[in-house]
ROFIBA-851006 format. One line per 5 residues: number of its first residue (from 0); their letters; for each residue x, y, z of N, C-alpha, C. Coordinates in Angstrom, 2 decimals. Each point is the difference from the previous one (the first is absolute). Last residue first. Example, Ala and Ser with C-alpha at 12.3 -4.5 7.8 and 13.67 -1.06 7.14 Angstrom:
1	sa	12.85,-2.25,7.08,0.82,1.19,0.06,-0.77,1.09,0.73  0.29,-5.72,-0.07,-0.89,1.19,0.00,0.90,1.20,0.00 $
***
This chain:
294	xxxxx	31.09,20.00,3.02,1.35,0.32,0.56,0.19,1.12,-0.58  -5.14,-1.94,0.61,0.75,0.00,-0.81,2.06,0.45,0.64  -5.35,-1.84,1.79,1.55,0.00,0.33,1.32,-0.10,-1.21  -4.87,-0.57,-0.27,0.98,-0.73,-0.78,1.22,0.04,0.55  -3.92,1.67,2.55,-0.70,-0.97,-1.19,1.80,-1.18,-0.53 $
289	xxxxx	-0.37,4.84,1.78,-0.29,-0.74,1.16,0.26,-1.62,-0.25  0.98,3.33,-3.74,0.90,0.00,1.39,-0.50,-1.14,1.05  -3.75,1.17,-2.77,1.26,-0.71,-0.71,1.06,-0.11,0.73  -3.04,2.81,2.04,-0.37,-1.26,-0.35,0.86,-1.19,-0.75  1.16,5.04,0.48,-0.23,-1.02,1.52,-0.42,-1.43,-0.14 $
284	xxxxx	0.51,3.37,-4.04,1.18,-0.43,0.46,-0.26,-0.99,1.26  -3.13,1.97,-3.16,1.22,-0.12,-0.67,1.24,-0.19,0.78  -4.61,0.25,1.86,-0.21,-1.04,-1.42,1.57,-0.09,-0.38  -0.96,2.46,4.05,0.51,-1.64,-0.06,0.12,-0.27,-1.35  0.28,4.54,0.47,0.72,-0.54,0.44,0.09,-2.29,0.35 $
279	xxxxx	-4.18,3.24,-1.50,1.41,-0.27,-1.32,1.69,-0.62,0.98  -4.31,0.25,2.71,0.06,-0.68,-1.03,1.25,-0.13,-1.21  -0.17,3.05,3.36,0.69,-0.83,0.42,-0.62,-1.48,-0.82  -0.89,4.40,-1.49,1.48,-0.44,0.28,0.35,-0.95,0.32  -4.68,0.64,-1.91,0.77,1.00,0.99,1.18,-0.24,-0.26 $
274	xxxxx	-3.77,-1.31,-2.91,-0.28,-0.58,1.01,0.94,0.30,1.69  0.09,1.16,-4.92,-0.98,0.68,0.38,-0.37,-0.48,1.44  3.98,-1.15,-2.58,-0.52,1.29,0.92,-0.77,0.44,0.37  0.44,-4.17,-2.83,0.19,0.19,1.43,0.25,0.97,0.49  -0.50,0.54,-4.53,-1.24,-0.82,0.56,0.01,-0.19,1.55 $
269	xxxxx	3.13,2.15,-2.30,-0.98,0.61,-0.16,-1.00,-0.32,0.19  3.74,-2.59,-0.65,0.71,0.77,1.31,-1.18,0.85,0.26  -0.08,-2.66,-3.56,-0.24,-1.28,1.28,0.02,1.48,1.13  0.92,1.19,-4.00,-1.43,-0.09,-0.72,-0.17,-0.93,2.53  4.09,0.86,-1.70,-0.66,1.48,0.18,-0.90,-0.18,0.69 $
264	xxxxx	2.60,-3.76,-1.63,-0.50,0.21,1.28,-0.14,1.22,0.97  0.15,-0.90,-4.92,-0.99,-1.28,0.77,0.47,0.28,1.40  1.94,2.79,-2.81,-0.94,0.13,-0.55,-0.89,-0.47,0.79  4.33,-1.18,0.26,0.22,1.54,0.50,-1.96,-0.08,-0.33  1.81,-3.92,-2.00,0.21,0.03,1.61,-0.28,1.20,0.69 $
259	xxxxx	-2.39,-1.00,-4.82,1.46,0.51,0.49,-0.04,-0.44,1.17  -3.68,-2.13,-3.71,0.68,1.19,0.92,1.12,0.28,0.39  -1.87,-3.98,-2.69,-1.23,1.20,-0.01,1.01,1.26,0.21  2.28,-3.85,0.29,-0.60,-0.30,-0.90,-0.96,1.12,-0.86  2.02,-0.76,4.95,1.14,0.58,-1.33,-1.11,0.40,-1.46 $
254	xxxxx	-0.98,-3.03,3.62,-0.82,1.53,-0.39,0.56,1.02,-0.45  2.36,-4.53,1.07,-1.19,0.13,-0.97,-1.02,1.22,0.26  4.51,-0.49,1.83,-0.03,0.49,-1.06,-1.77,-0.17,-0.90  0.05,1.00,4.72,1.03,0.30,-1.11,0.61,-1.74,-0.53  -3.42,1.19,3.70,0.02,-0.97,-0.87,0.72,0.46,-1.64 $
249	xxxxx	-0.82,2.58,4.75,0.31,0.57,-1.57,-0.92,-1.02,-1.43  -0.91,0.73,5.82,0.90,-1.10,-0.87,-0.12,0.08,-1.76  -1.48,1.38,5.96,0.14,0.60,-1.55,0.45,-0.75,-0.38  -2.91,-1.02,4.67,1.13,0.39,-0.83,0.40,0.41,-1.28  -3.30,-0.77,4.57,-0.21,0.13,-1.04,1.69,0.46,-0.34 $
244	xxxxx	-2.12,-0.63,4.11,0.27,-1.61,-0.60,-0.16,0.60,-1.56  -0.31,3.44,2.93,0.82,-0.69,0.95,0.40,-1.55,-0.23  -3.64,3.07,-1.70,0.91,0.33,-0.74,1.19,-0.47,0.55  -4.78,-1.89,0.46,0.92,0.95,0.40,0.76,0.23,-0.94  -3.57,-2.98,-1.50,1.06,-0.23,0.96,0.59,0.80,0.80 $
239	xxxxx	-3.86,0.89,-2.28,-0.14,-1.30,0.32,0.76,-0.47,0.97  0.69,4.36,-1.78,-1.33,0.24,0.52,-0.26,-1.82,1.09  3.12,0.80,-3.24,0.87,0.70,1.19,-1.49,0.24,0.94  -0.61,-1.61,-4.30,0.94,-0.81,0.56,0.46,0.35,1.40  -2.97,2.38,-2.74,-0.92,-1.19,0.38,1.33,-0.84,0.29 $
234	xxxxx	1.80,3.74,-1.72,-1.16,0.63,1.11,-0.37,-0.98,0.30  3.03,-1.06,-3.22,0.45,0.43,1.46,-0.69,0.33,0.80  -1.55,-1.14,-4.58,0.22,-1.10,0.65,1.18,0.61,1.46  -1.74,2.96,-2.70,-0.90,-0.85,0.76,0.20,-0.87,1.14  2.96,2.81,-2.84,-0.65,0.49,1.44,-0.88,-0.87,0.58 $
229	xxxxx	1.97,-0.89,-3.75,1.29,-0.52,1.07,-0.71,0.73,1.06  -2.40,0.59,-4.16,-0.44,-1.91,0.56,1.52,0.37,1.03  0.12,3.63,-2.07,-1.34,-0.17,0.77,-0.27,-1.07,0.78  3.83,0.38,-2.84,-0.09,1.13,1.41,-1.50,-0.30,0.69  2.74,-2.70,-3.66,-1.25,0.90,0.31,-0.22,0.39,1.16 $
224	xxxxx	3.51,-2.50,-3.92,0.23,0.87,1.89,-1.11,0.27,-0.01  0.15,-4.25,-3.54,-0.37,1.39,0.51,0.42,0.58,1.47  -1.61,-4.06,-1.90,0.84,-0.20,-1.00,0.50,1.89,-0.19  -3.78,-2.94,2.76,-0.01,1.14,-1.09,0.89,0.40,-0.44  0.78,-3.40,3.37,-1.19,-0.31,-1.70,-0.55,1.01,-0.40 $
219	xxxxx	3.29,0.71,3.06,0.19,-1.62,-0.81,-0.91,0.00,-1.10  1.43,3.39,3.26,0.02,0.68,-1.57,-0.46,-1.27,-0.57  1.36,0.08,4.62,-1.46,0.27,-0.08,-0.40,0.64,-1.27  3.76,-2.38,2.47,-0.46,-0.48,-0.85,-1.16,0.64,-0.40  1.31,0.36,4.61,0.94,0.23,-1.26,-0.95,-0.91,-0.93 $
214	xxxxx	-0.21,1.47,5.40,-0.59,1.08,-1.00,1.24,0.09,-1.71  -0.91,-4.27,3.91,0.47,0.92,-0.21,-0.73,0.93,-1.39  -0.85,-2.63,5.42,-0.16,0.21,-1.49,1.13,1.02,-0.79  -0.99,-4.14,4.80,0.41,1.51,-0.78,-0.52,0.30,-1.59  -0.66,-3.28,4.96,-0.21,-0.13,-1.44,-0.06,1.69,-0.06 $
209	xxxxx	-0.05,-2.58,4.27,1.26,0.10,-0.53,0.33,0.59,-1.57  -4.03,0.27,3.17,0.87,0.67,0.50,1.77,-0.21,-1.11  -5.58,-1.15,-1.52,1.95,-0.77,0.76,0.61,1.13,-0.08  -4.45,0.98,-1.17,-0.12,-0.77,0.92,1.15,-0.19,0.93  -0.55,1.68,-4.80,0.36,0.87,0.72,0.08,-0.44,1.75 $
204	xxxxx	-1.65,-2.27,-4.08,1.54,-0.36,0.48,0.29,0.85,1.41  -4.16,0.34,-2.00,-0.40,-1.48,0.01,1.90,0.45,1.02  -1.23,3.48,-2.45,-0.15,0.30,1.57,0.09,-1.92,0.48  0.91,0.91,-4.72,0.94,0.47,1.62,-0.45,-0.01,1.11  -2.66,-1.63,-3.30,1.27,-0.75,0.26,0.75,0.52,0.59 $
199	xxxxx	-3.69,2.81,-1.12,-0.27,-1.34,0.75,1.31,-0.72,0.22  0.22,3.38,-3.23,-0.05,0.51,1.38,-0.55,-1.15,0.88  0.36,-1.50,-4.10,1.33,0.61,0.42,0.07,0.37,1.07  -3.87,-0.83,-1.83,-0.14,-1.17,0.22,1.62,0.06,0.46  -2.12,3.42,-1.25,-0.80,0.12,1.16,0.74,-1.31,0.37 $
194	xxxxx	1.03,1.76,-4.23,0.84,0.94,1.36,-0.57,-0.85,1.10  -1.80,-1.79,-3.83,1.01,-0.05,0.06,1.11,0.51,1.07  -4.55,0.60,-0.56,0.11,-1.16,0.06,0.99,-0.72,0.13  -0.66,4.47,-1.78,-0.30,0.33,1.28,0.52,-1.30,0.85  2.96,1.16,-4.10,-1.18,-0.10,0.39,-0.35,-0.23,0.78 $
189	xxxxx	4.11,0.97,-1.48,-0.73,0.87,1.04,-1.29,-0.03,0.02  4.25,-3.97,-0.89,-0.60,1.40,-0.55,-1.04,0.44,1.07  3.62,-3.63,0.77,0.35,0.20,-1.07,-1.29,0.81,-0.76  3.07,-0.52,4.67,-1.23,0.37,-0.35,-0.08,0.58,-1.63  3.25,-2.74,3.52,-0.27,0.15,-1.39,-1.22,0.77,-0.11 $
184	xxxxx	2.70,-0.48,3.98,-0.96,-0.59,0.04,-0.83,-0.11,-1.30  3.84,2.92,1.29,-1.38,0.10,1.06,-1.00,-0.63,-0.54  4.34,-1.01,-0.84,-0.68,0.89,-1.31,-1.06,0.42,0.26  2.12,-3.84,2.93,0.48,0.70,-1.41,-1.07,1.14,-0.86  0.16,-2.23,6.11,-0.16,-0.15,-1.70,0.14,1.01,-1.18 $
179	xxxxx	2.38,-2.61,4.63,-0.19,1.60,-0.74,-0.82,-0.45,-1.24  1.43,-2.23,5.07,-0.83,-0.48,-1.12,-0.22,1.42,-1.14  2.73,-2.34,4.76,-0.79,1.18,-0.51,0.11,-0.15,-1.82  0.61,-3.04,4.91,-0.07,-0.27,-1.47,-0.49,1.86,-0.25  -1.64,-2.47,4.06,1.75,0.57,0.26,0.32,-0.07,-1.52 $
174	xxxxx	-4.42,-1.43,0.48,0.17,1.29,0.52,1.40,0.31,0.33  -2.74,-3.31,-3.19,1.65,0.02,0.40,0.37,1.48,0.48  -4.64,-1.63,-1.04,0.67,-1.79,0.79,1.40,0.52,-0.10  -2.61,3.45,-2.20,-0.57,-0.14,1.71,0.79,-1.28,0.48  1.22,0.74,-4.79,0.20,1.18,0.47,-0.02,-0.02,2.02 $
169	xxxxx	-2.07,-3.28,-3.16,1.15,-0.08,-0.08,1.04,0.93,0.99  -4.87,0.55,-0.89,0.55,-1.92,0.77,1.58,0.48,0.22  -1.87,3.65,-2.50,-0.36,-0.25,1.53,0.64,-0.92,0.74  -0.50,0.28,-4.69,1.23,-0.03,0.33,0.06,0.72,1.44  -3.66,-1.68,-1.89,0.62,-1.10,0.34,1.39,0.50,0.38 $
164	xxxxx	-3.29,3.02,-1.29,-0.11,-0.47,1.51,0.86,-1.52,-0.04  0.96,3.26,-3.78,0.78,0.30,1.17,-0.98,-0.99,1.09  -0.59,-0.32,-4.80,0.98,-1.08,0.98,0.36,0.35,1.13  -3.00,2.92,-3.37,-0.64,-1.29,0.63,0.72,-0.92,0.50  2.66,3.69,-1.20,-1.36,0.41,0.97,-0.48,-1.33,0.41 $
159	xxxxx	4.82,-0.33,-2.44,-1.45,0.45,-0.05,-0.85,0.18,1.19  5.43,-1.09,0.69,-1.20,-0.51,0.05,-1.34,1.67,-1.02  5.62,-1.60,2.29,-0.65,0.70,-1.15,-1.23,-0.88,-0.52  3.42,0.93,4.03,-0.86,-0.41,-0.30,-0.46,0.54,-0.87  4.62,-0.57,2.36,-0.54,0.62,-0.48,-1.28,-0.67,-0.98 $
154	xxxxx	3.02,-0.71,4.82,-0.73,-0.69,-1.42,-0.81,1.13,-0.35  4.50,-0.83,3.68,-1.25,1.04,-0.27,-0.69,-0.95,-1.26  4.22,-2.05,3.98,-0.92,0.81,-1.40,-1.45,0.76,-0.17  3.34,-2.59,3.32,-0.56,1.47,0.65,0.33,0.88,-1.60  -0.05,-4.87,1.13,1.45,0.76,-0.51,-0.25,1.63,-0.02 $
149	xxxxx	-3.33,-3.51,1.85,1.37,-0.53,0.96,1.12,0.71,-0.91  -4.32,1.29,-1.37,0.61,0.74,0.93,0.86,-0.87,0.55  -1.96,-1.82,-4.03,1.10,0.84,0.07,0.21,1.10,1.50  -2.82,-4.25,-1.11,1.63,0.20,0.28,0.24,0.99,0.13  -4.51,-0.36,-1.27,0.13,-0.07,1.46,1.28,-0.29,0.55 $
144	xxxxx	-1.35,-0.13,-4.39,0.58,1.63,0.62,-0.12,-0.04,1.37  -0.14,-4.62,-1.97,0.99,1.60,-0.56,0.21,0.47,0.52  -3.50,-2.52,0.66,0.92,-0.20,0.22,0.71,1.07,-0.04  -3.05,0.88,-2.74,-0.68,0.31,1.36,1.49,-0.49,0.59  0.24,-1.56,-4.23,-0.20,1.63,0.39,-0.13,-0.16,1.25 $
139	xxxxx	-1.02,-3.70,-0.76,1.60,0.31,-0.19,0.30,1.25,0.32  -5.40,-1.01,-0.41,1.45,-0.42,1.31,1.47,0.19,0.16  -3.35,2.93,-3.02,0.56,-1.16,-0.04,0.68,-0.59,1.43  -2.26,4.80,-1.39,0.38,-1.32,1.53,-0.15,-1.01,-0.70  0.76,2.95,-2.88,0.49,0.94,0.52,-0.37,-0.64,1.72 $
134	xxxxx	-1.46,-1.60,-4.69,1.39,-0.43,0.74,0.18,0.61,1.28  -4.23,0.50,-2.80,0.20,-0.68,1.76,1.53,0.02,0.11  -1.52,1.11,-4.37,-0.27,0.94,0.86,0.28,-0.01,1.73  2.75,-2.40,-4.02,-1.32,0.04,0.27,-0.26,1.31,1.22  4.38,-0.62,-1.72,-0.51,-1.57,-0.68,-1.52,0.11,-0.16 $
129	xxxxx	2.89,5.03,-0.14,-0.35,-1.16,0.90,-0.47,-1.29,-0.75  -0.01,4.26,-1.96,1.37,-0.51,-0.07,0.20,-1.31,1.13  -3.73,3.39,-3.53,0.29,-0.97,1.33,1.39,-0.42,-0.13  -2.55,3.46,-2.70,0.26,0.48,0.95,0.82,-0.89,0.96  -1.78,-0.81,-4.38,1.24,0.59,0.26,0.51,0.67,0.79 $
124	xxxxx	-4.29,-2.52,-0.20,1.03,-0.94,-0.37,1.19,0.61,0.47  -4.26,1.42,2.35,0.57,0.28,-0.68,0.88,-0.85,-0.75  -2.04,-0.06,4.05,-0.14,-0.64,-1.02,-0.01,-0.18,-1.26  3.87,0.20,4.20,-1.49,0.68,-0.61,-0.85,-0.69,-1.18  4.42,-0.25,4.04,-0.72,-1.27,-1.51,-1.51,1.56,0.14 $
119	xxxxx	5.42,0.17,2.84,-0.77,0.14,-0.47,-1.18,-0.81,-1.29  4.29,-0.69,3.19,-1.25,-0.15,-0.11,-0.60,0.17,-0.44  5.66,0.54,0.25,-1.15,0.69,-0.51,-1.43,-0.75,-0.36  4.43,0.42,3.41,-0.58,-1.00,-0.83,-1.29,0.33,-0.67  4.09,1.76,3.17,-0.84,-0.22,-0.88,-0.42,-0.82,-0.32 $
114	xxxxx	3.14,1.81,4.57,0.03,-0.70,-1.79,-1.55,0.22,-0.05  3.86,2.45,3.45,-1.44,-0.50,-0.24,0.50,-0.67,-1.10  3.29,2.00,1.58,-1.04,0.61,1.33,-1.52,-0.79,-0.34  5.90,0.54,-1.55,-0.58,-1.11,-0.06,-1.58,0.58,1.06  4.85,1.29,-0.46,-1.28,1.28,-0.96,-0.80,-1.03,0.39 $
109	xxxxx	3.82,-1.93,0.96,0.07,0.31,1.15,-1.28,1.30,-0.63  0.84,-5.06,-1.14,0.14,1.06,-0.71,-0.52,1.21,0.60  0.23,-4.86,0.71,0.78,0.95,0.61,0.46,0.94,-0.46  -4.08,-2.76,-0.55,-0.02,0.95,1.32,1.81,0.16,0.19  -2.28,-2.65,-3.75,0.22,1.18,-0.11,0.05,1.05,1.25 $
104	xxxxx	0.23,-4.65,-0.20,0.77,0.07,-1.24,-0.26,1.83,0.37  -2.56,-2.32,2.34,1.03,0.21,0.57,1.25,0.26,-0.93  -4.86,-0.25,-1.41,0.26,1.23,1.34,1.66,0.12,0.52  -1.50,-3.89,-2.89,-0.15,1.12,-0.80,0.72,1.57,1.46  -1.11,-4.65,1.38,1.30,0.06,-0.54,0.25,1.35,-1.09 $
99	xxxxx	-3.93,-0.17,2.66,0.77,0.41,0.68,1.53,-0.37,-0.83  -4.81,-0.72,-1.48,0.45,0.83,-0.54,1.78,0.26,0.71  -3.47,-4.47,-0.74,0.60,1.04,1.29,0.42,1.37,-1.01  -2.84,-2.76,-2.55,0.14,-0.66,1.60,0.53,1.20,0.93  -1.32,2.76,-4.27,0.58,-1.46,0.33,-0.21,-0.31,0.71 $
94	xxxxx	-1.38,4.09,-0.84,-1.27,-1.40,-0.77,1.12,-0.84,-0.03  1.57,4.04,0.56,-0.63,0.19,0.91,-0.82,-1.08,-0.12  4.73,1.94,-1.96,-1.21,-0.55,-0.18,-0.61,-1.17,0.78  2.77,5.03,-0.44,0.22,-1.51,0.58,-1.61,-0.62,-0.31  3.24,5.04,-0.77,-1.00,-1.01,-0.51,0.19,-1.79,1.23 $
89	xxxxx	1.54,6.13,1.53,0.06,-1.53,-1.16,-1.21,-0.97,0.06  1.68,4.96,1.42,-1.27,-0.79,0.35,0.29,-1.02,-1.27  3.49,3.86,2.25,-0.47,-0.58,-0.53,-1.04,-0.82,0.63  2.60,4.88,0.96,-0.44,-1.22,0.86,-0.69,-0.69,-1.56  2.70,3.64,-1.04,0.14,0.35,1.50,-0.79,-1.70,0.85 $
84	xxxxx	2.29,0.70,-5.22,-1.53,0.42,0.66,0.67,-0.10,1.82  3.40,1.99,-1.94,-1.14,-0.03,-0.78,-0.54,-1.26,-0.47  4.51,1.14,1.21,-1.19,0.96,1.11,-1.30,-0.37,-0.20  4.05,-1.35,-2.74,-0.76,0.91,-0.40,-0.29,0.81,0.90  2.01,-4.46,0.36,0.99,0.94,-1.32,-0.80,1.47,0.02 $
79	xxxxx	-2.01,-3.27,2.61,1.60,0.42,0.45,0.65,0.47,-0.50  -4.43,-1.07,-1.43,-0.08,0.87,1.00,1.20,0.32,0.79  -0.52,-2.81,-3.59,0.10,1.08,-0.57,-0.72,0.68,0.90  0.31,-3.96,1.48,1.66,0.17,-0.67,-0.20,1.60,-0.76  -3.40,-2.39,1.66,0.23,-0.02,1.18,1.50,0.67,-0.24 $
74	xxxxx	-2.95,-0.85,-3.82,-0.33,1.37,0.82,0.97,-0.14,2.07  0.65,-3.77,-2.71,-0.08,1.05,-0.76,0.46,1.23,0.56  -1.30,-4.12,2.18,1.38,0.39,-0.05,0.30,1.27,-1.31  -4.29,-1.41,0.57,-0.13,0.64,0.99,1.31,0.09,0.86  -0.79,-1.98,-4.21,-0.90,0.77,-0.25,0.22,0.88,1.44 $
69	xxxxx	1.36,-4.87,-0.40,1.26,1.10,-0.76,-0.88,1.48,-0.12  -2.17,-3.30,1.62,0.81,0.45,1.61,0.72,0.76,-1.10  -3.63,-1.73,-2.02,-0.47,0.72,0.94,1.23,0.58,0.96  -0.35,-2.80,-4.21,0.69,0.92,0.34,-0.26,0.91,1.03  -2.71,-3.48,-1.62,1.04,-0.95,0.53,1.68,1.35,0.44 $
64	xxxxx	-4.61,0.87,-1.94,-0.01,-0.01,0.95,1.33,-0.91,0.68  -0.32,3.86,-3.67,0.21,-1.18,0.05,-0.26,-0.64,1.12  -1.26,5.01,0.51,1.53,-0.46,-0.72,-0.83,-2.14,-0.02  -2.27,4.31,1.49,-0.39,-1.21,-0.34,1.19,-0.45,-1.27  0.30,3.78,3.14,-0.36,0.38,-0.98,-0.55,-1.58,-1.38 $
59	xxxxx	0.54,2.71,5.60,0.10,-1.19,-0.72,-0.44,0.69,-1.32  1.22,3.76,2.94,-0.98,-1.17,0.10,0.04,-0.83,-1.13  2.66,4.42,3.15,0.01,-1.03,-1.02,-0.93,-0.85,0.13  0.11,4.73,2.50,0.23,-1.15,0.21,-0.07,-0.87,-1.36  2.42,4.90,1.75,-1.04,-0.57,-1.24,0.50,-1.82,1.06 $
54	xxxxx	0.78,5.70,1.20,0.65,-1.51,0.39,-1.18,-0.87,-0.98  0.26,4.95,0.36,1.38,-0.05,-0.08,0.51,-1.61,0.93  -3.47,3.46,-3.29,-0.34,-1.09,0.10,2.37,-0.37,0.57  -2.64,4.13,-2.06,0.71,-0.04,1.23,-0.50,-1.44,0.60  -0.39,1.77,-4.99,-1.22,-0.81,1.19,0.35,0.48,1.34 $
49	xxxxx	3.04,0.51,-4.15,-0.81,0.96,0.52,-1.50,-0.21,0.44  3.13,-3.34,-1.37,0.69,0.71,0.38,-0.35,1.23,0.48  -1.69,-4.41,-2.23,-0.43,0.95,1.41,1.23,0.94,0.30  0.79,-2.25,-4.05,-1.38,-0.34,-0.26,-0.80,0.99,1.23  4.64,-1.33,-0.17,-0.26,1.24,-0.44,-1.38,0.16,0.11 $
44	xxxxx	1.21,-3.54,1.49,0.66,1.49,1.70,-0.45,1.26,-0.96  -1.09,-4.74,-2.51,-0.66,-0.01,1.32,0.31,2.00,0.36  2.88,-1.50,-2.67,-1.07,0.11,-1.14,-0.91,0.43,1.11  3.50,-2.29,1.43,0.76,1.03,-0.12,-1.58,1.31,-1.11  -0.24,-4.80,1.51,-0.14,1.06,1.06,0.34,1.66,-0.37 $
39	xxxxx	-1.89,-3.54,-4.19,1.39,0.33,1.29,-0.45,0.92,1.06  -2.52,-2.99,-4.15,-0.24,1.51,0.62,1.06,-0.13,1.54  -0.50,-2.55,-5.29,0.63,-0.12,1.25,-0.63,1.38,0.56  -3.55,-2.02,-3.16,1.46,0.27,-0.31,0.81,-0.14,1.74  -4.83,0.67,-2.34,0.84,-1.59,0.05,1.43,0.10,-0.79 $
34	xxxxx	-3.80,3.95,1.57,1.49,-0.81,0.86,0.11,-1.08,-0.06  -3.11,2.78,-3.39,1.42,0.07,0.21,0.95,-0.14,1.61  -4.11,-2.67,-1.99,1.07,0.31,-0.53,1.55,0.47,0.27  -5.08,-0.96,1.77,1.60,0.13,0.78,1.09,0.07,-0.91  -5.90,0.22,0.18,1.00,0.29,-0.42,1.53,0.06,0.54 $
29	xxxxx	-4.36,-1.28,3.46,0.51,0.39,-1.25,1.25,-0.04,-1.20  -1.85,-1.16,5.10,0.39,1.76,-0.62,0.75,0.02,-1.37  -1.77,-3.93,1.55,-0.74,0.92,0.65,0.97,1.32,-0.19  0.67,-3.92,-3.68,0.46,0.48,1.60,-1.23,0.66,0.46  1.17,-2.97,-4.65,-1.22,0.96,0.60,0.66,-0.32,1.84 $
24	xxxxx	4.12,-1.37,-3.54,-1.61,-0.41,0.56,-0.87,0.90,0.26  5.01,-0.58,-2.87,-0.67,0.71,0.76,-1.54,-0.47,0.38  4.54,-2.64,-1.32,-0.66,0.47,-0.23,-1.11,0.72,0.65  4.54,-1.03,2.33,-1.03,-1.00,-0.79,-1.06,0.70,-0.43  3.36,2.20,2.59,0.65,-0.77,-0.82,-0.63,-0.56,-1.43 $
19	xxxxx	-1.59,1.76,4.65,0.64,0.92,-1.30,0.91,-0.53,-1.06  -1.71,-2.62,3.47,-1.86,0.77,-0.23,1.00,0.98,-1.15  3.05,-2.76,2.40,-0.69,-0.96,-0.75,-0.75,1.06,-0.70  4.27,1.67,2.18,-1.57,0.55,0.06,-0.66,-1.34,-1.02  4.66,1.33,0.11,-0.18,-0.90,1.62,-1.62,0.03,-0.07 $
14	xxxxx	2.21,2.73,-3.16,0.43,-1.49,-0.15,-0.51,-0.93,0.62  -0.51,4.70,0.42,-1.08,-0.70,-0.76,0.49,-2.05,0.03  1.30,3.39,3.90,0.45,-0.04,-1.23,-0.93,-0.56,-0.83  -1.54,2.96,4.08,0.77,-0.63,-0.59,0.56,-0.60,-1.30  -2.60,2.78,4.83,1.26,-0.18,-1.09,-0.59,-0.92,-0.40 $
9	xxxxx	-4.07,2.43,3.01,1.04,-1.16,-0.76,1.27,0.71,-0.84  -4.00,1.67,4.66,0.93,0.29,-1.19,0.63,-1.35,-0.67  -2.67,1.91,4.63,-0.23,-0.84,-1.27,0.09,0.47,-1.49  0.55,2.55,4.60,-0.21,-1.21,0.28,-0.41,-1.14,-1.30  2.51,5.20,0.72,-0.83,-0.70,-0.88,0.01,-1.56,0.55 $
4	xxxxx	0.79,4.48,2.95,0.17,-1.40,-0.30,-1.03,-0.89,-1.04  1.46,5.69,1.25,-0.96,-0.81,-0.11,1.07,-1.50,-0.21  -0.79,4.81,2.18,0.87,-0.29,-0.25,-0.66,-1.51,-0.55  -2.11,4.97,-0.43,0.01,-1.38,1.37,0.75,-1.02,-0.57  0.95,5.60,-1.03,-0.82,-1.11,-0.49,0.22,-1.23,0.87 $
***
């Protein structure tokens, strides 16, 4: 079996979690009950243990924002006690003046390969998590990310369809910058209007040589492993992009919710075969490797 790198995975404690703590809201995936709780690494190795998943990248988990550096001394500490995550993607927030006193608080944390900041606005109410639909070139923003290659960070992009041509701007003005977006890009159903306006936004991104995707989150809003919707969305992904900018990513624990780790990346492993080997060889290992330089 093809040896795999889950590129987007979370720990953690509930304590540290504002969103699990505080009464429950309408999410995009729904129901969360049962992980407003602690989910440990140790929860994580069992959860994949029969994936052949044998390096995981960590991704922000919108800890407190004033806790952004204890969040990525965490996982930076339960990768020395453990092995486990292999490269982190922390938070920093991306709509201040400078972001760089943030960047330098957290560059000596030797997992350290990207941060976050989650963009997204639909029009949806309970879909948005952004200020507005434009943040995503706010000047500050924009600034920003035009820092982070003086720390030879990555930004993980999490944008709707109708934000990817602005997230063009962003993406094309920082060609030394590589840019991953989350969840190949939300595609939240399979109407025609709906796919057509998904498949447009990639190819809109597909442009920058620097901009990746990943093959996670794709149970979000059907609340569901579906094998079918994981073929799709790989055939019109690997079709758009290659399979040479495409990556896997569990998004354990919240698809916990629906499915298994062993289950969800059957359903992933059956979709990219159809496309050969050396597709399944990047999605689950070359790209991510390339991308996060995991250890």
């Amino acid at each position: 079996m093809q040896k795999a790198i889950d590129a987007h995975f979370h720990i953690w404690r509930q304590k540290d979690q504002p969103w699990l703590v505080g009464p429950m809201v309408p999410r995009i995936f729904g129901p969360y009950e049962p992980i407003r709780r602690d989910y440990p690494i140790g929860e994580f190795l069992e959860d994949q243990k029969d994936s052949s998943v044998e390096k995981a990248v960590y991704v922000q988990t919108n800890w407190a924002k004033e806790d952004f550096e204890k969040e990525v001394a965490f996982l930076q500490k339960t990768a020395e006690e453990t092995g486990w995550p292999h490269a982190i993607v922390g938070y920093a927030d991306m709509t201040v003046d400078d972001v760089r006193p943030q960047i330098d608080r957290l560059k000596k944390y030797p997992l350290l390969r990207g941060v976050r900041m989650q963009l997204h606005w639909h029009e949806t109410p309970a879909f948005r998590f952004a200020a507005s639909a434009d943040q995503i070139i706010d000047p500050k923003v924009r600034a920003n990310a035009a820092r982070l290659k003086d720390y030879g960070l990555s930004f993980d992009l999490q944008l709707f369809p109708a934000q990817m041509k602005d997230g063009l701007t962003l993406v094309g003005e920082n060609p030394q910058t590589n840019f991953i977006l989350t969840h190949a890009g939300m595609l939240t159903g399979t109407e025609p209007e709906t796919t057509e306006a998904w498949k447009t936004g990639l190819r809109t991104l597909a442009v920058a040589p620097n901009f990746y995707t990943k093959l996670s989150g794709l149970g979000t809003f059907v609340h569901r492993n579906d094998p079918d919707l994981i073929a799709y969305i790989v055939d019109n992904a690997v079709e758009i992009l290659g399979s040479d900018r495409l990556m896997f990513g569990s998004n354990f624990p919240i698809e916990k919710l629906w499915t298994s780790h062993a289950k969800l990346i059957k359903a992933h492993r059956a979709a990219v075969a159809r496309h050969g080997p050396k597709a399944g060889a990047d999605i689950f290992w070359n790209t991510a490797h390339r991308v996060y330089r995991p250890v």
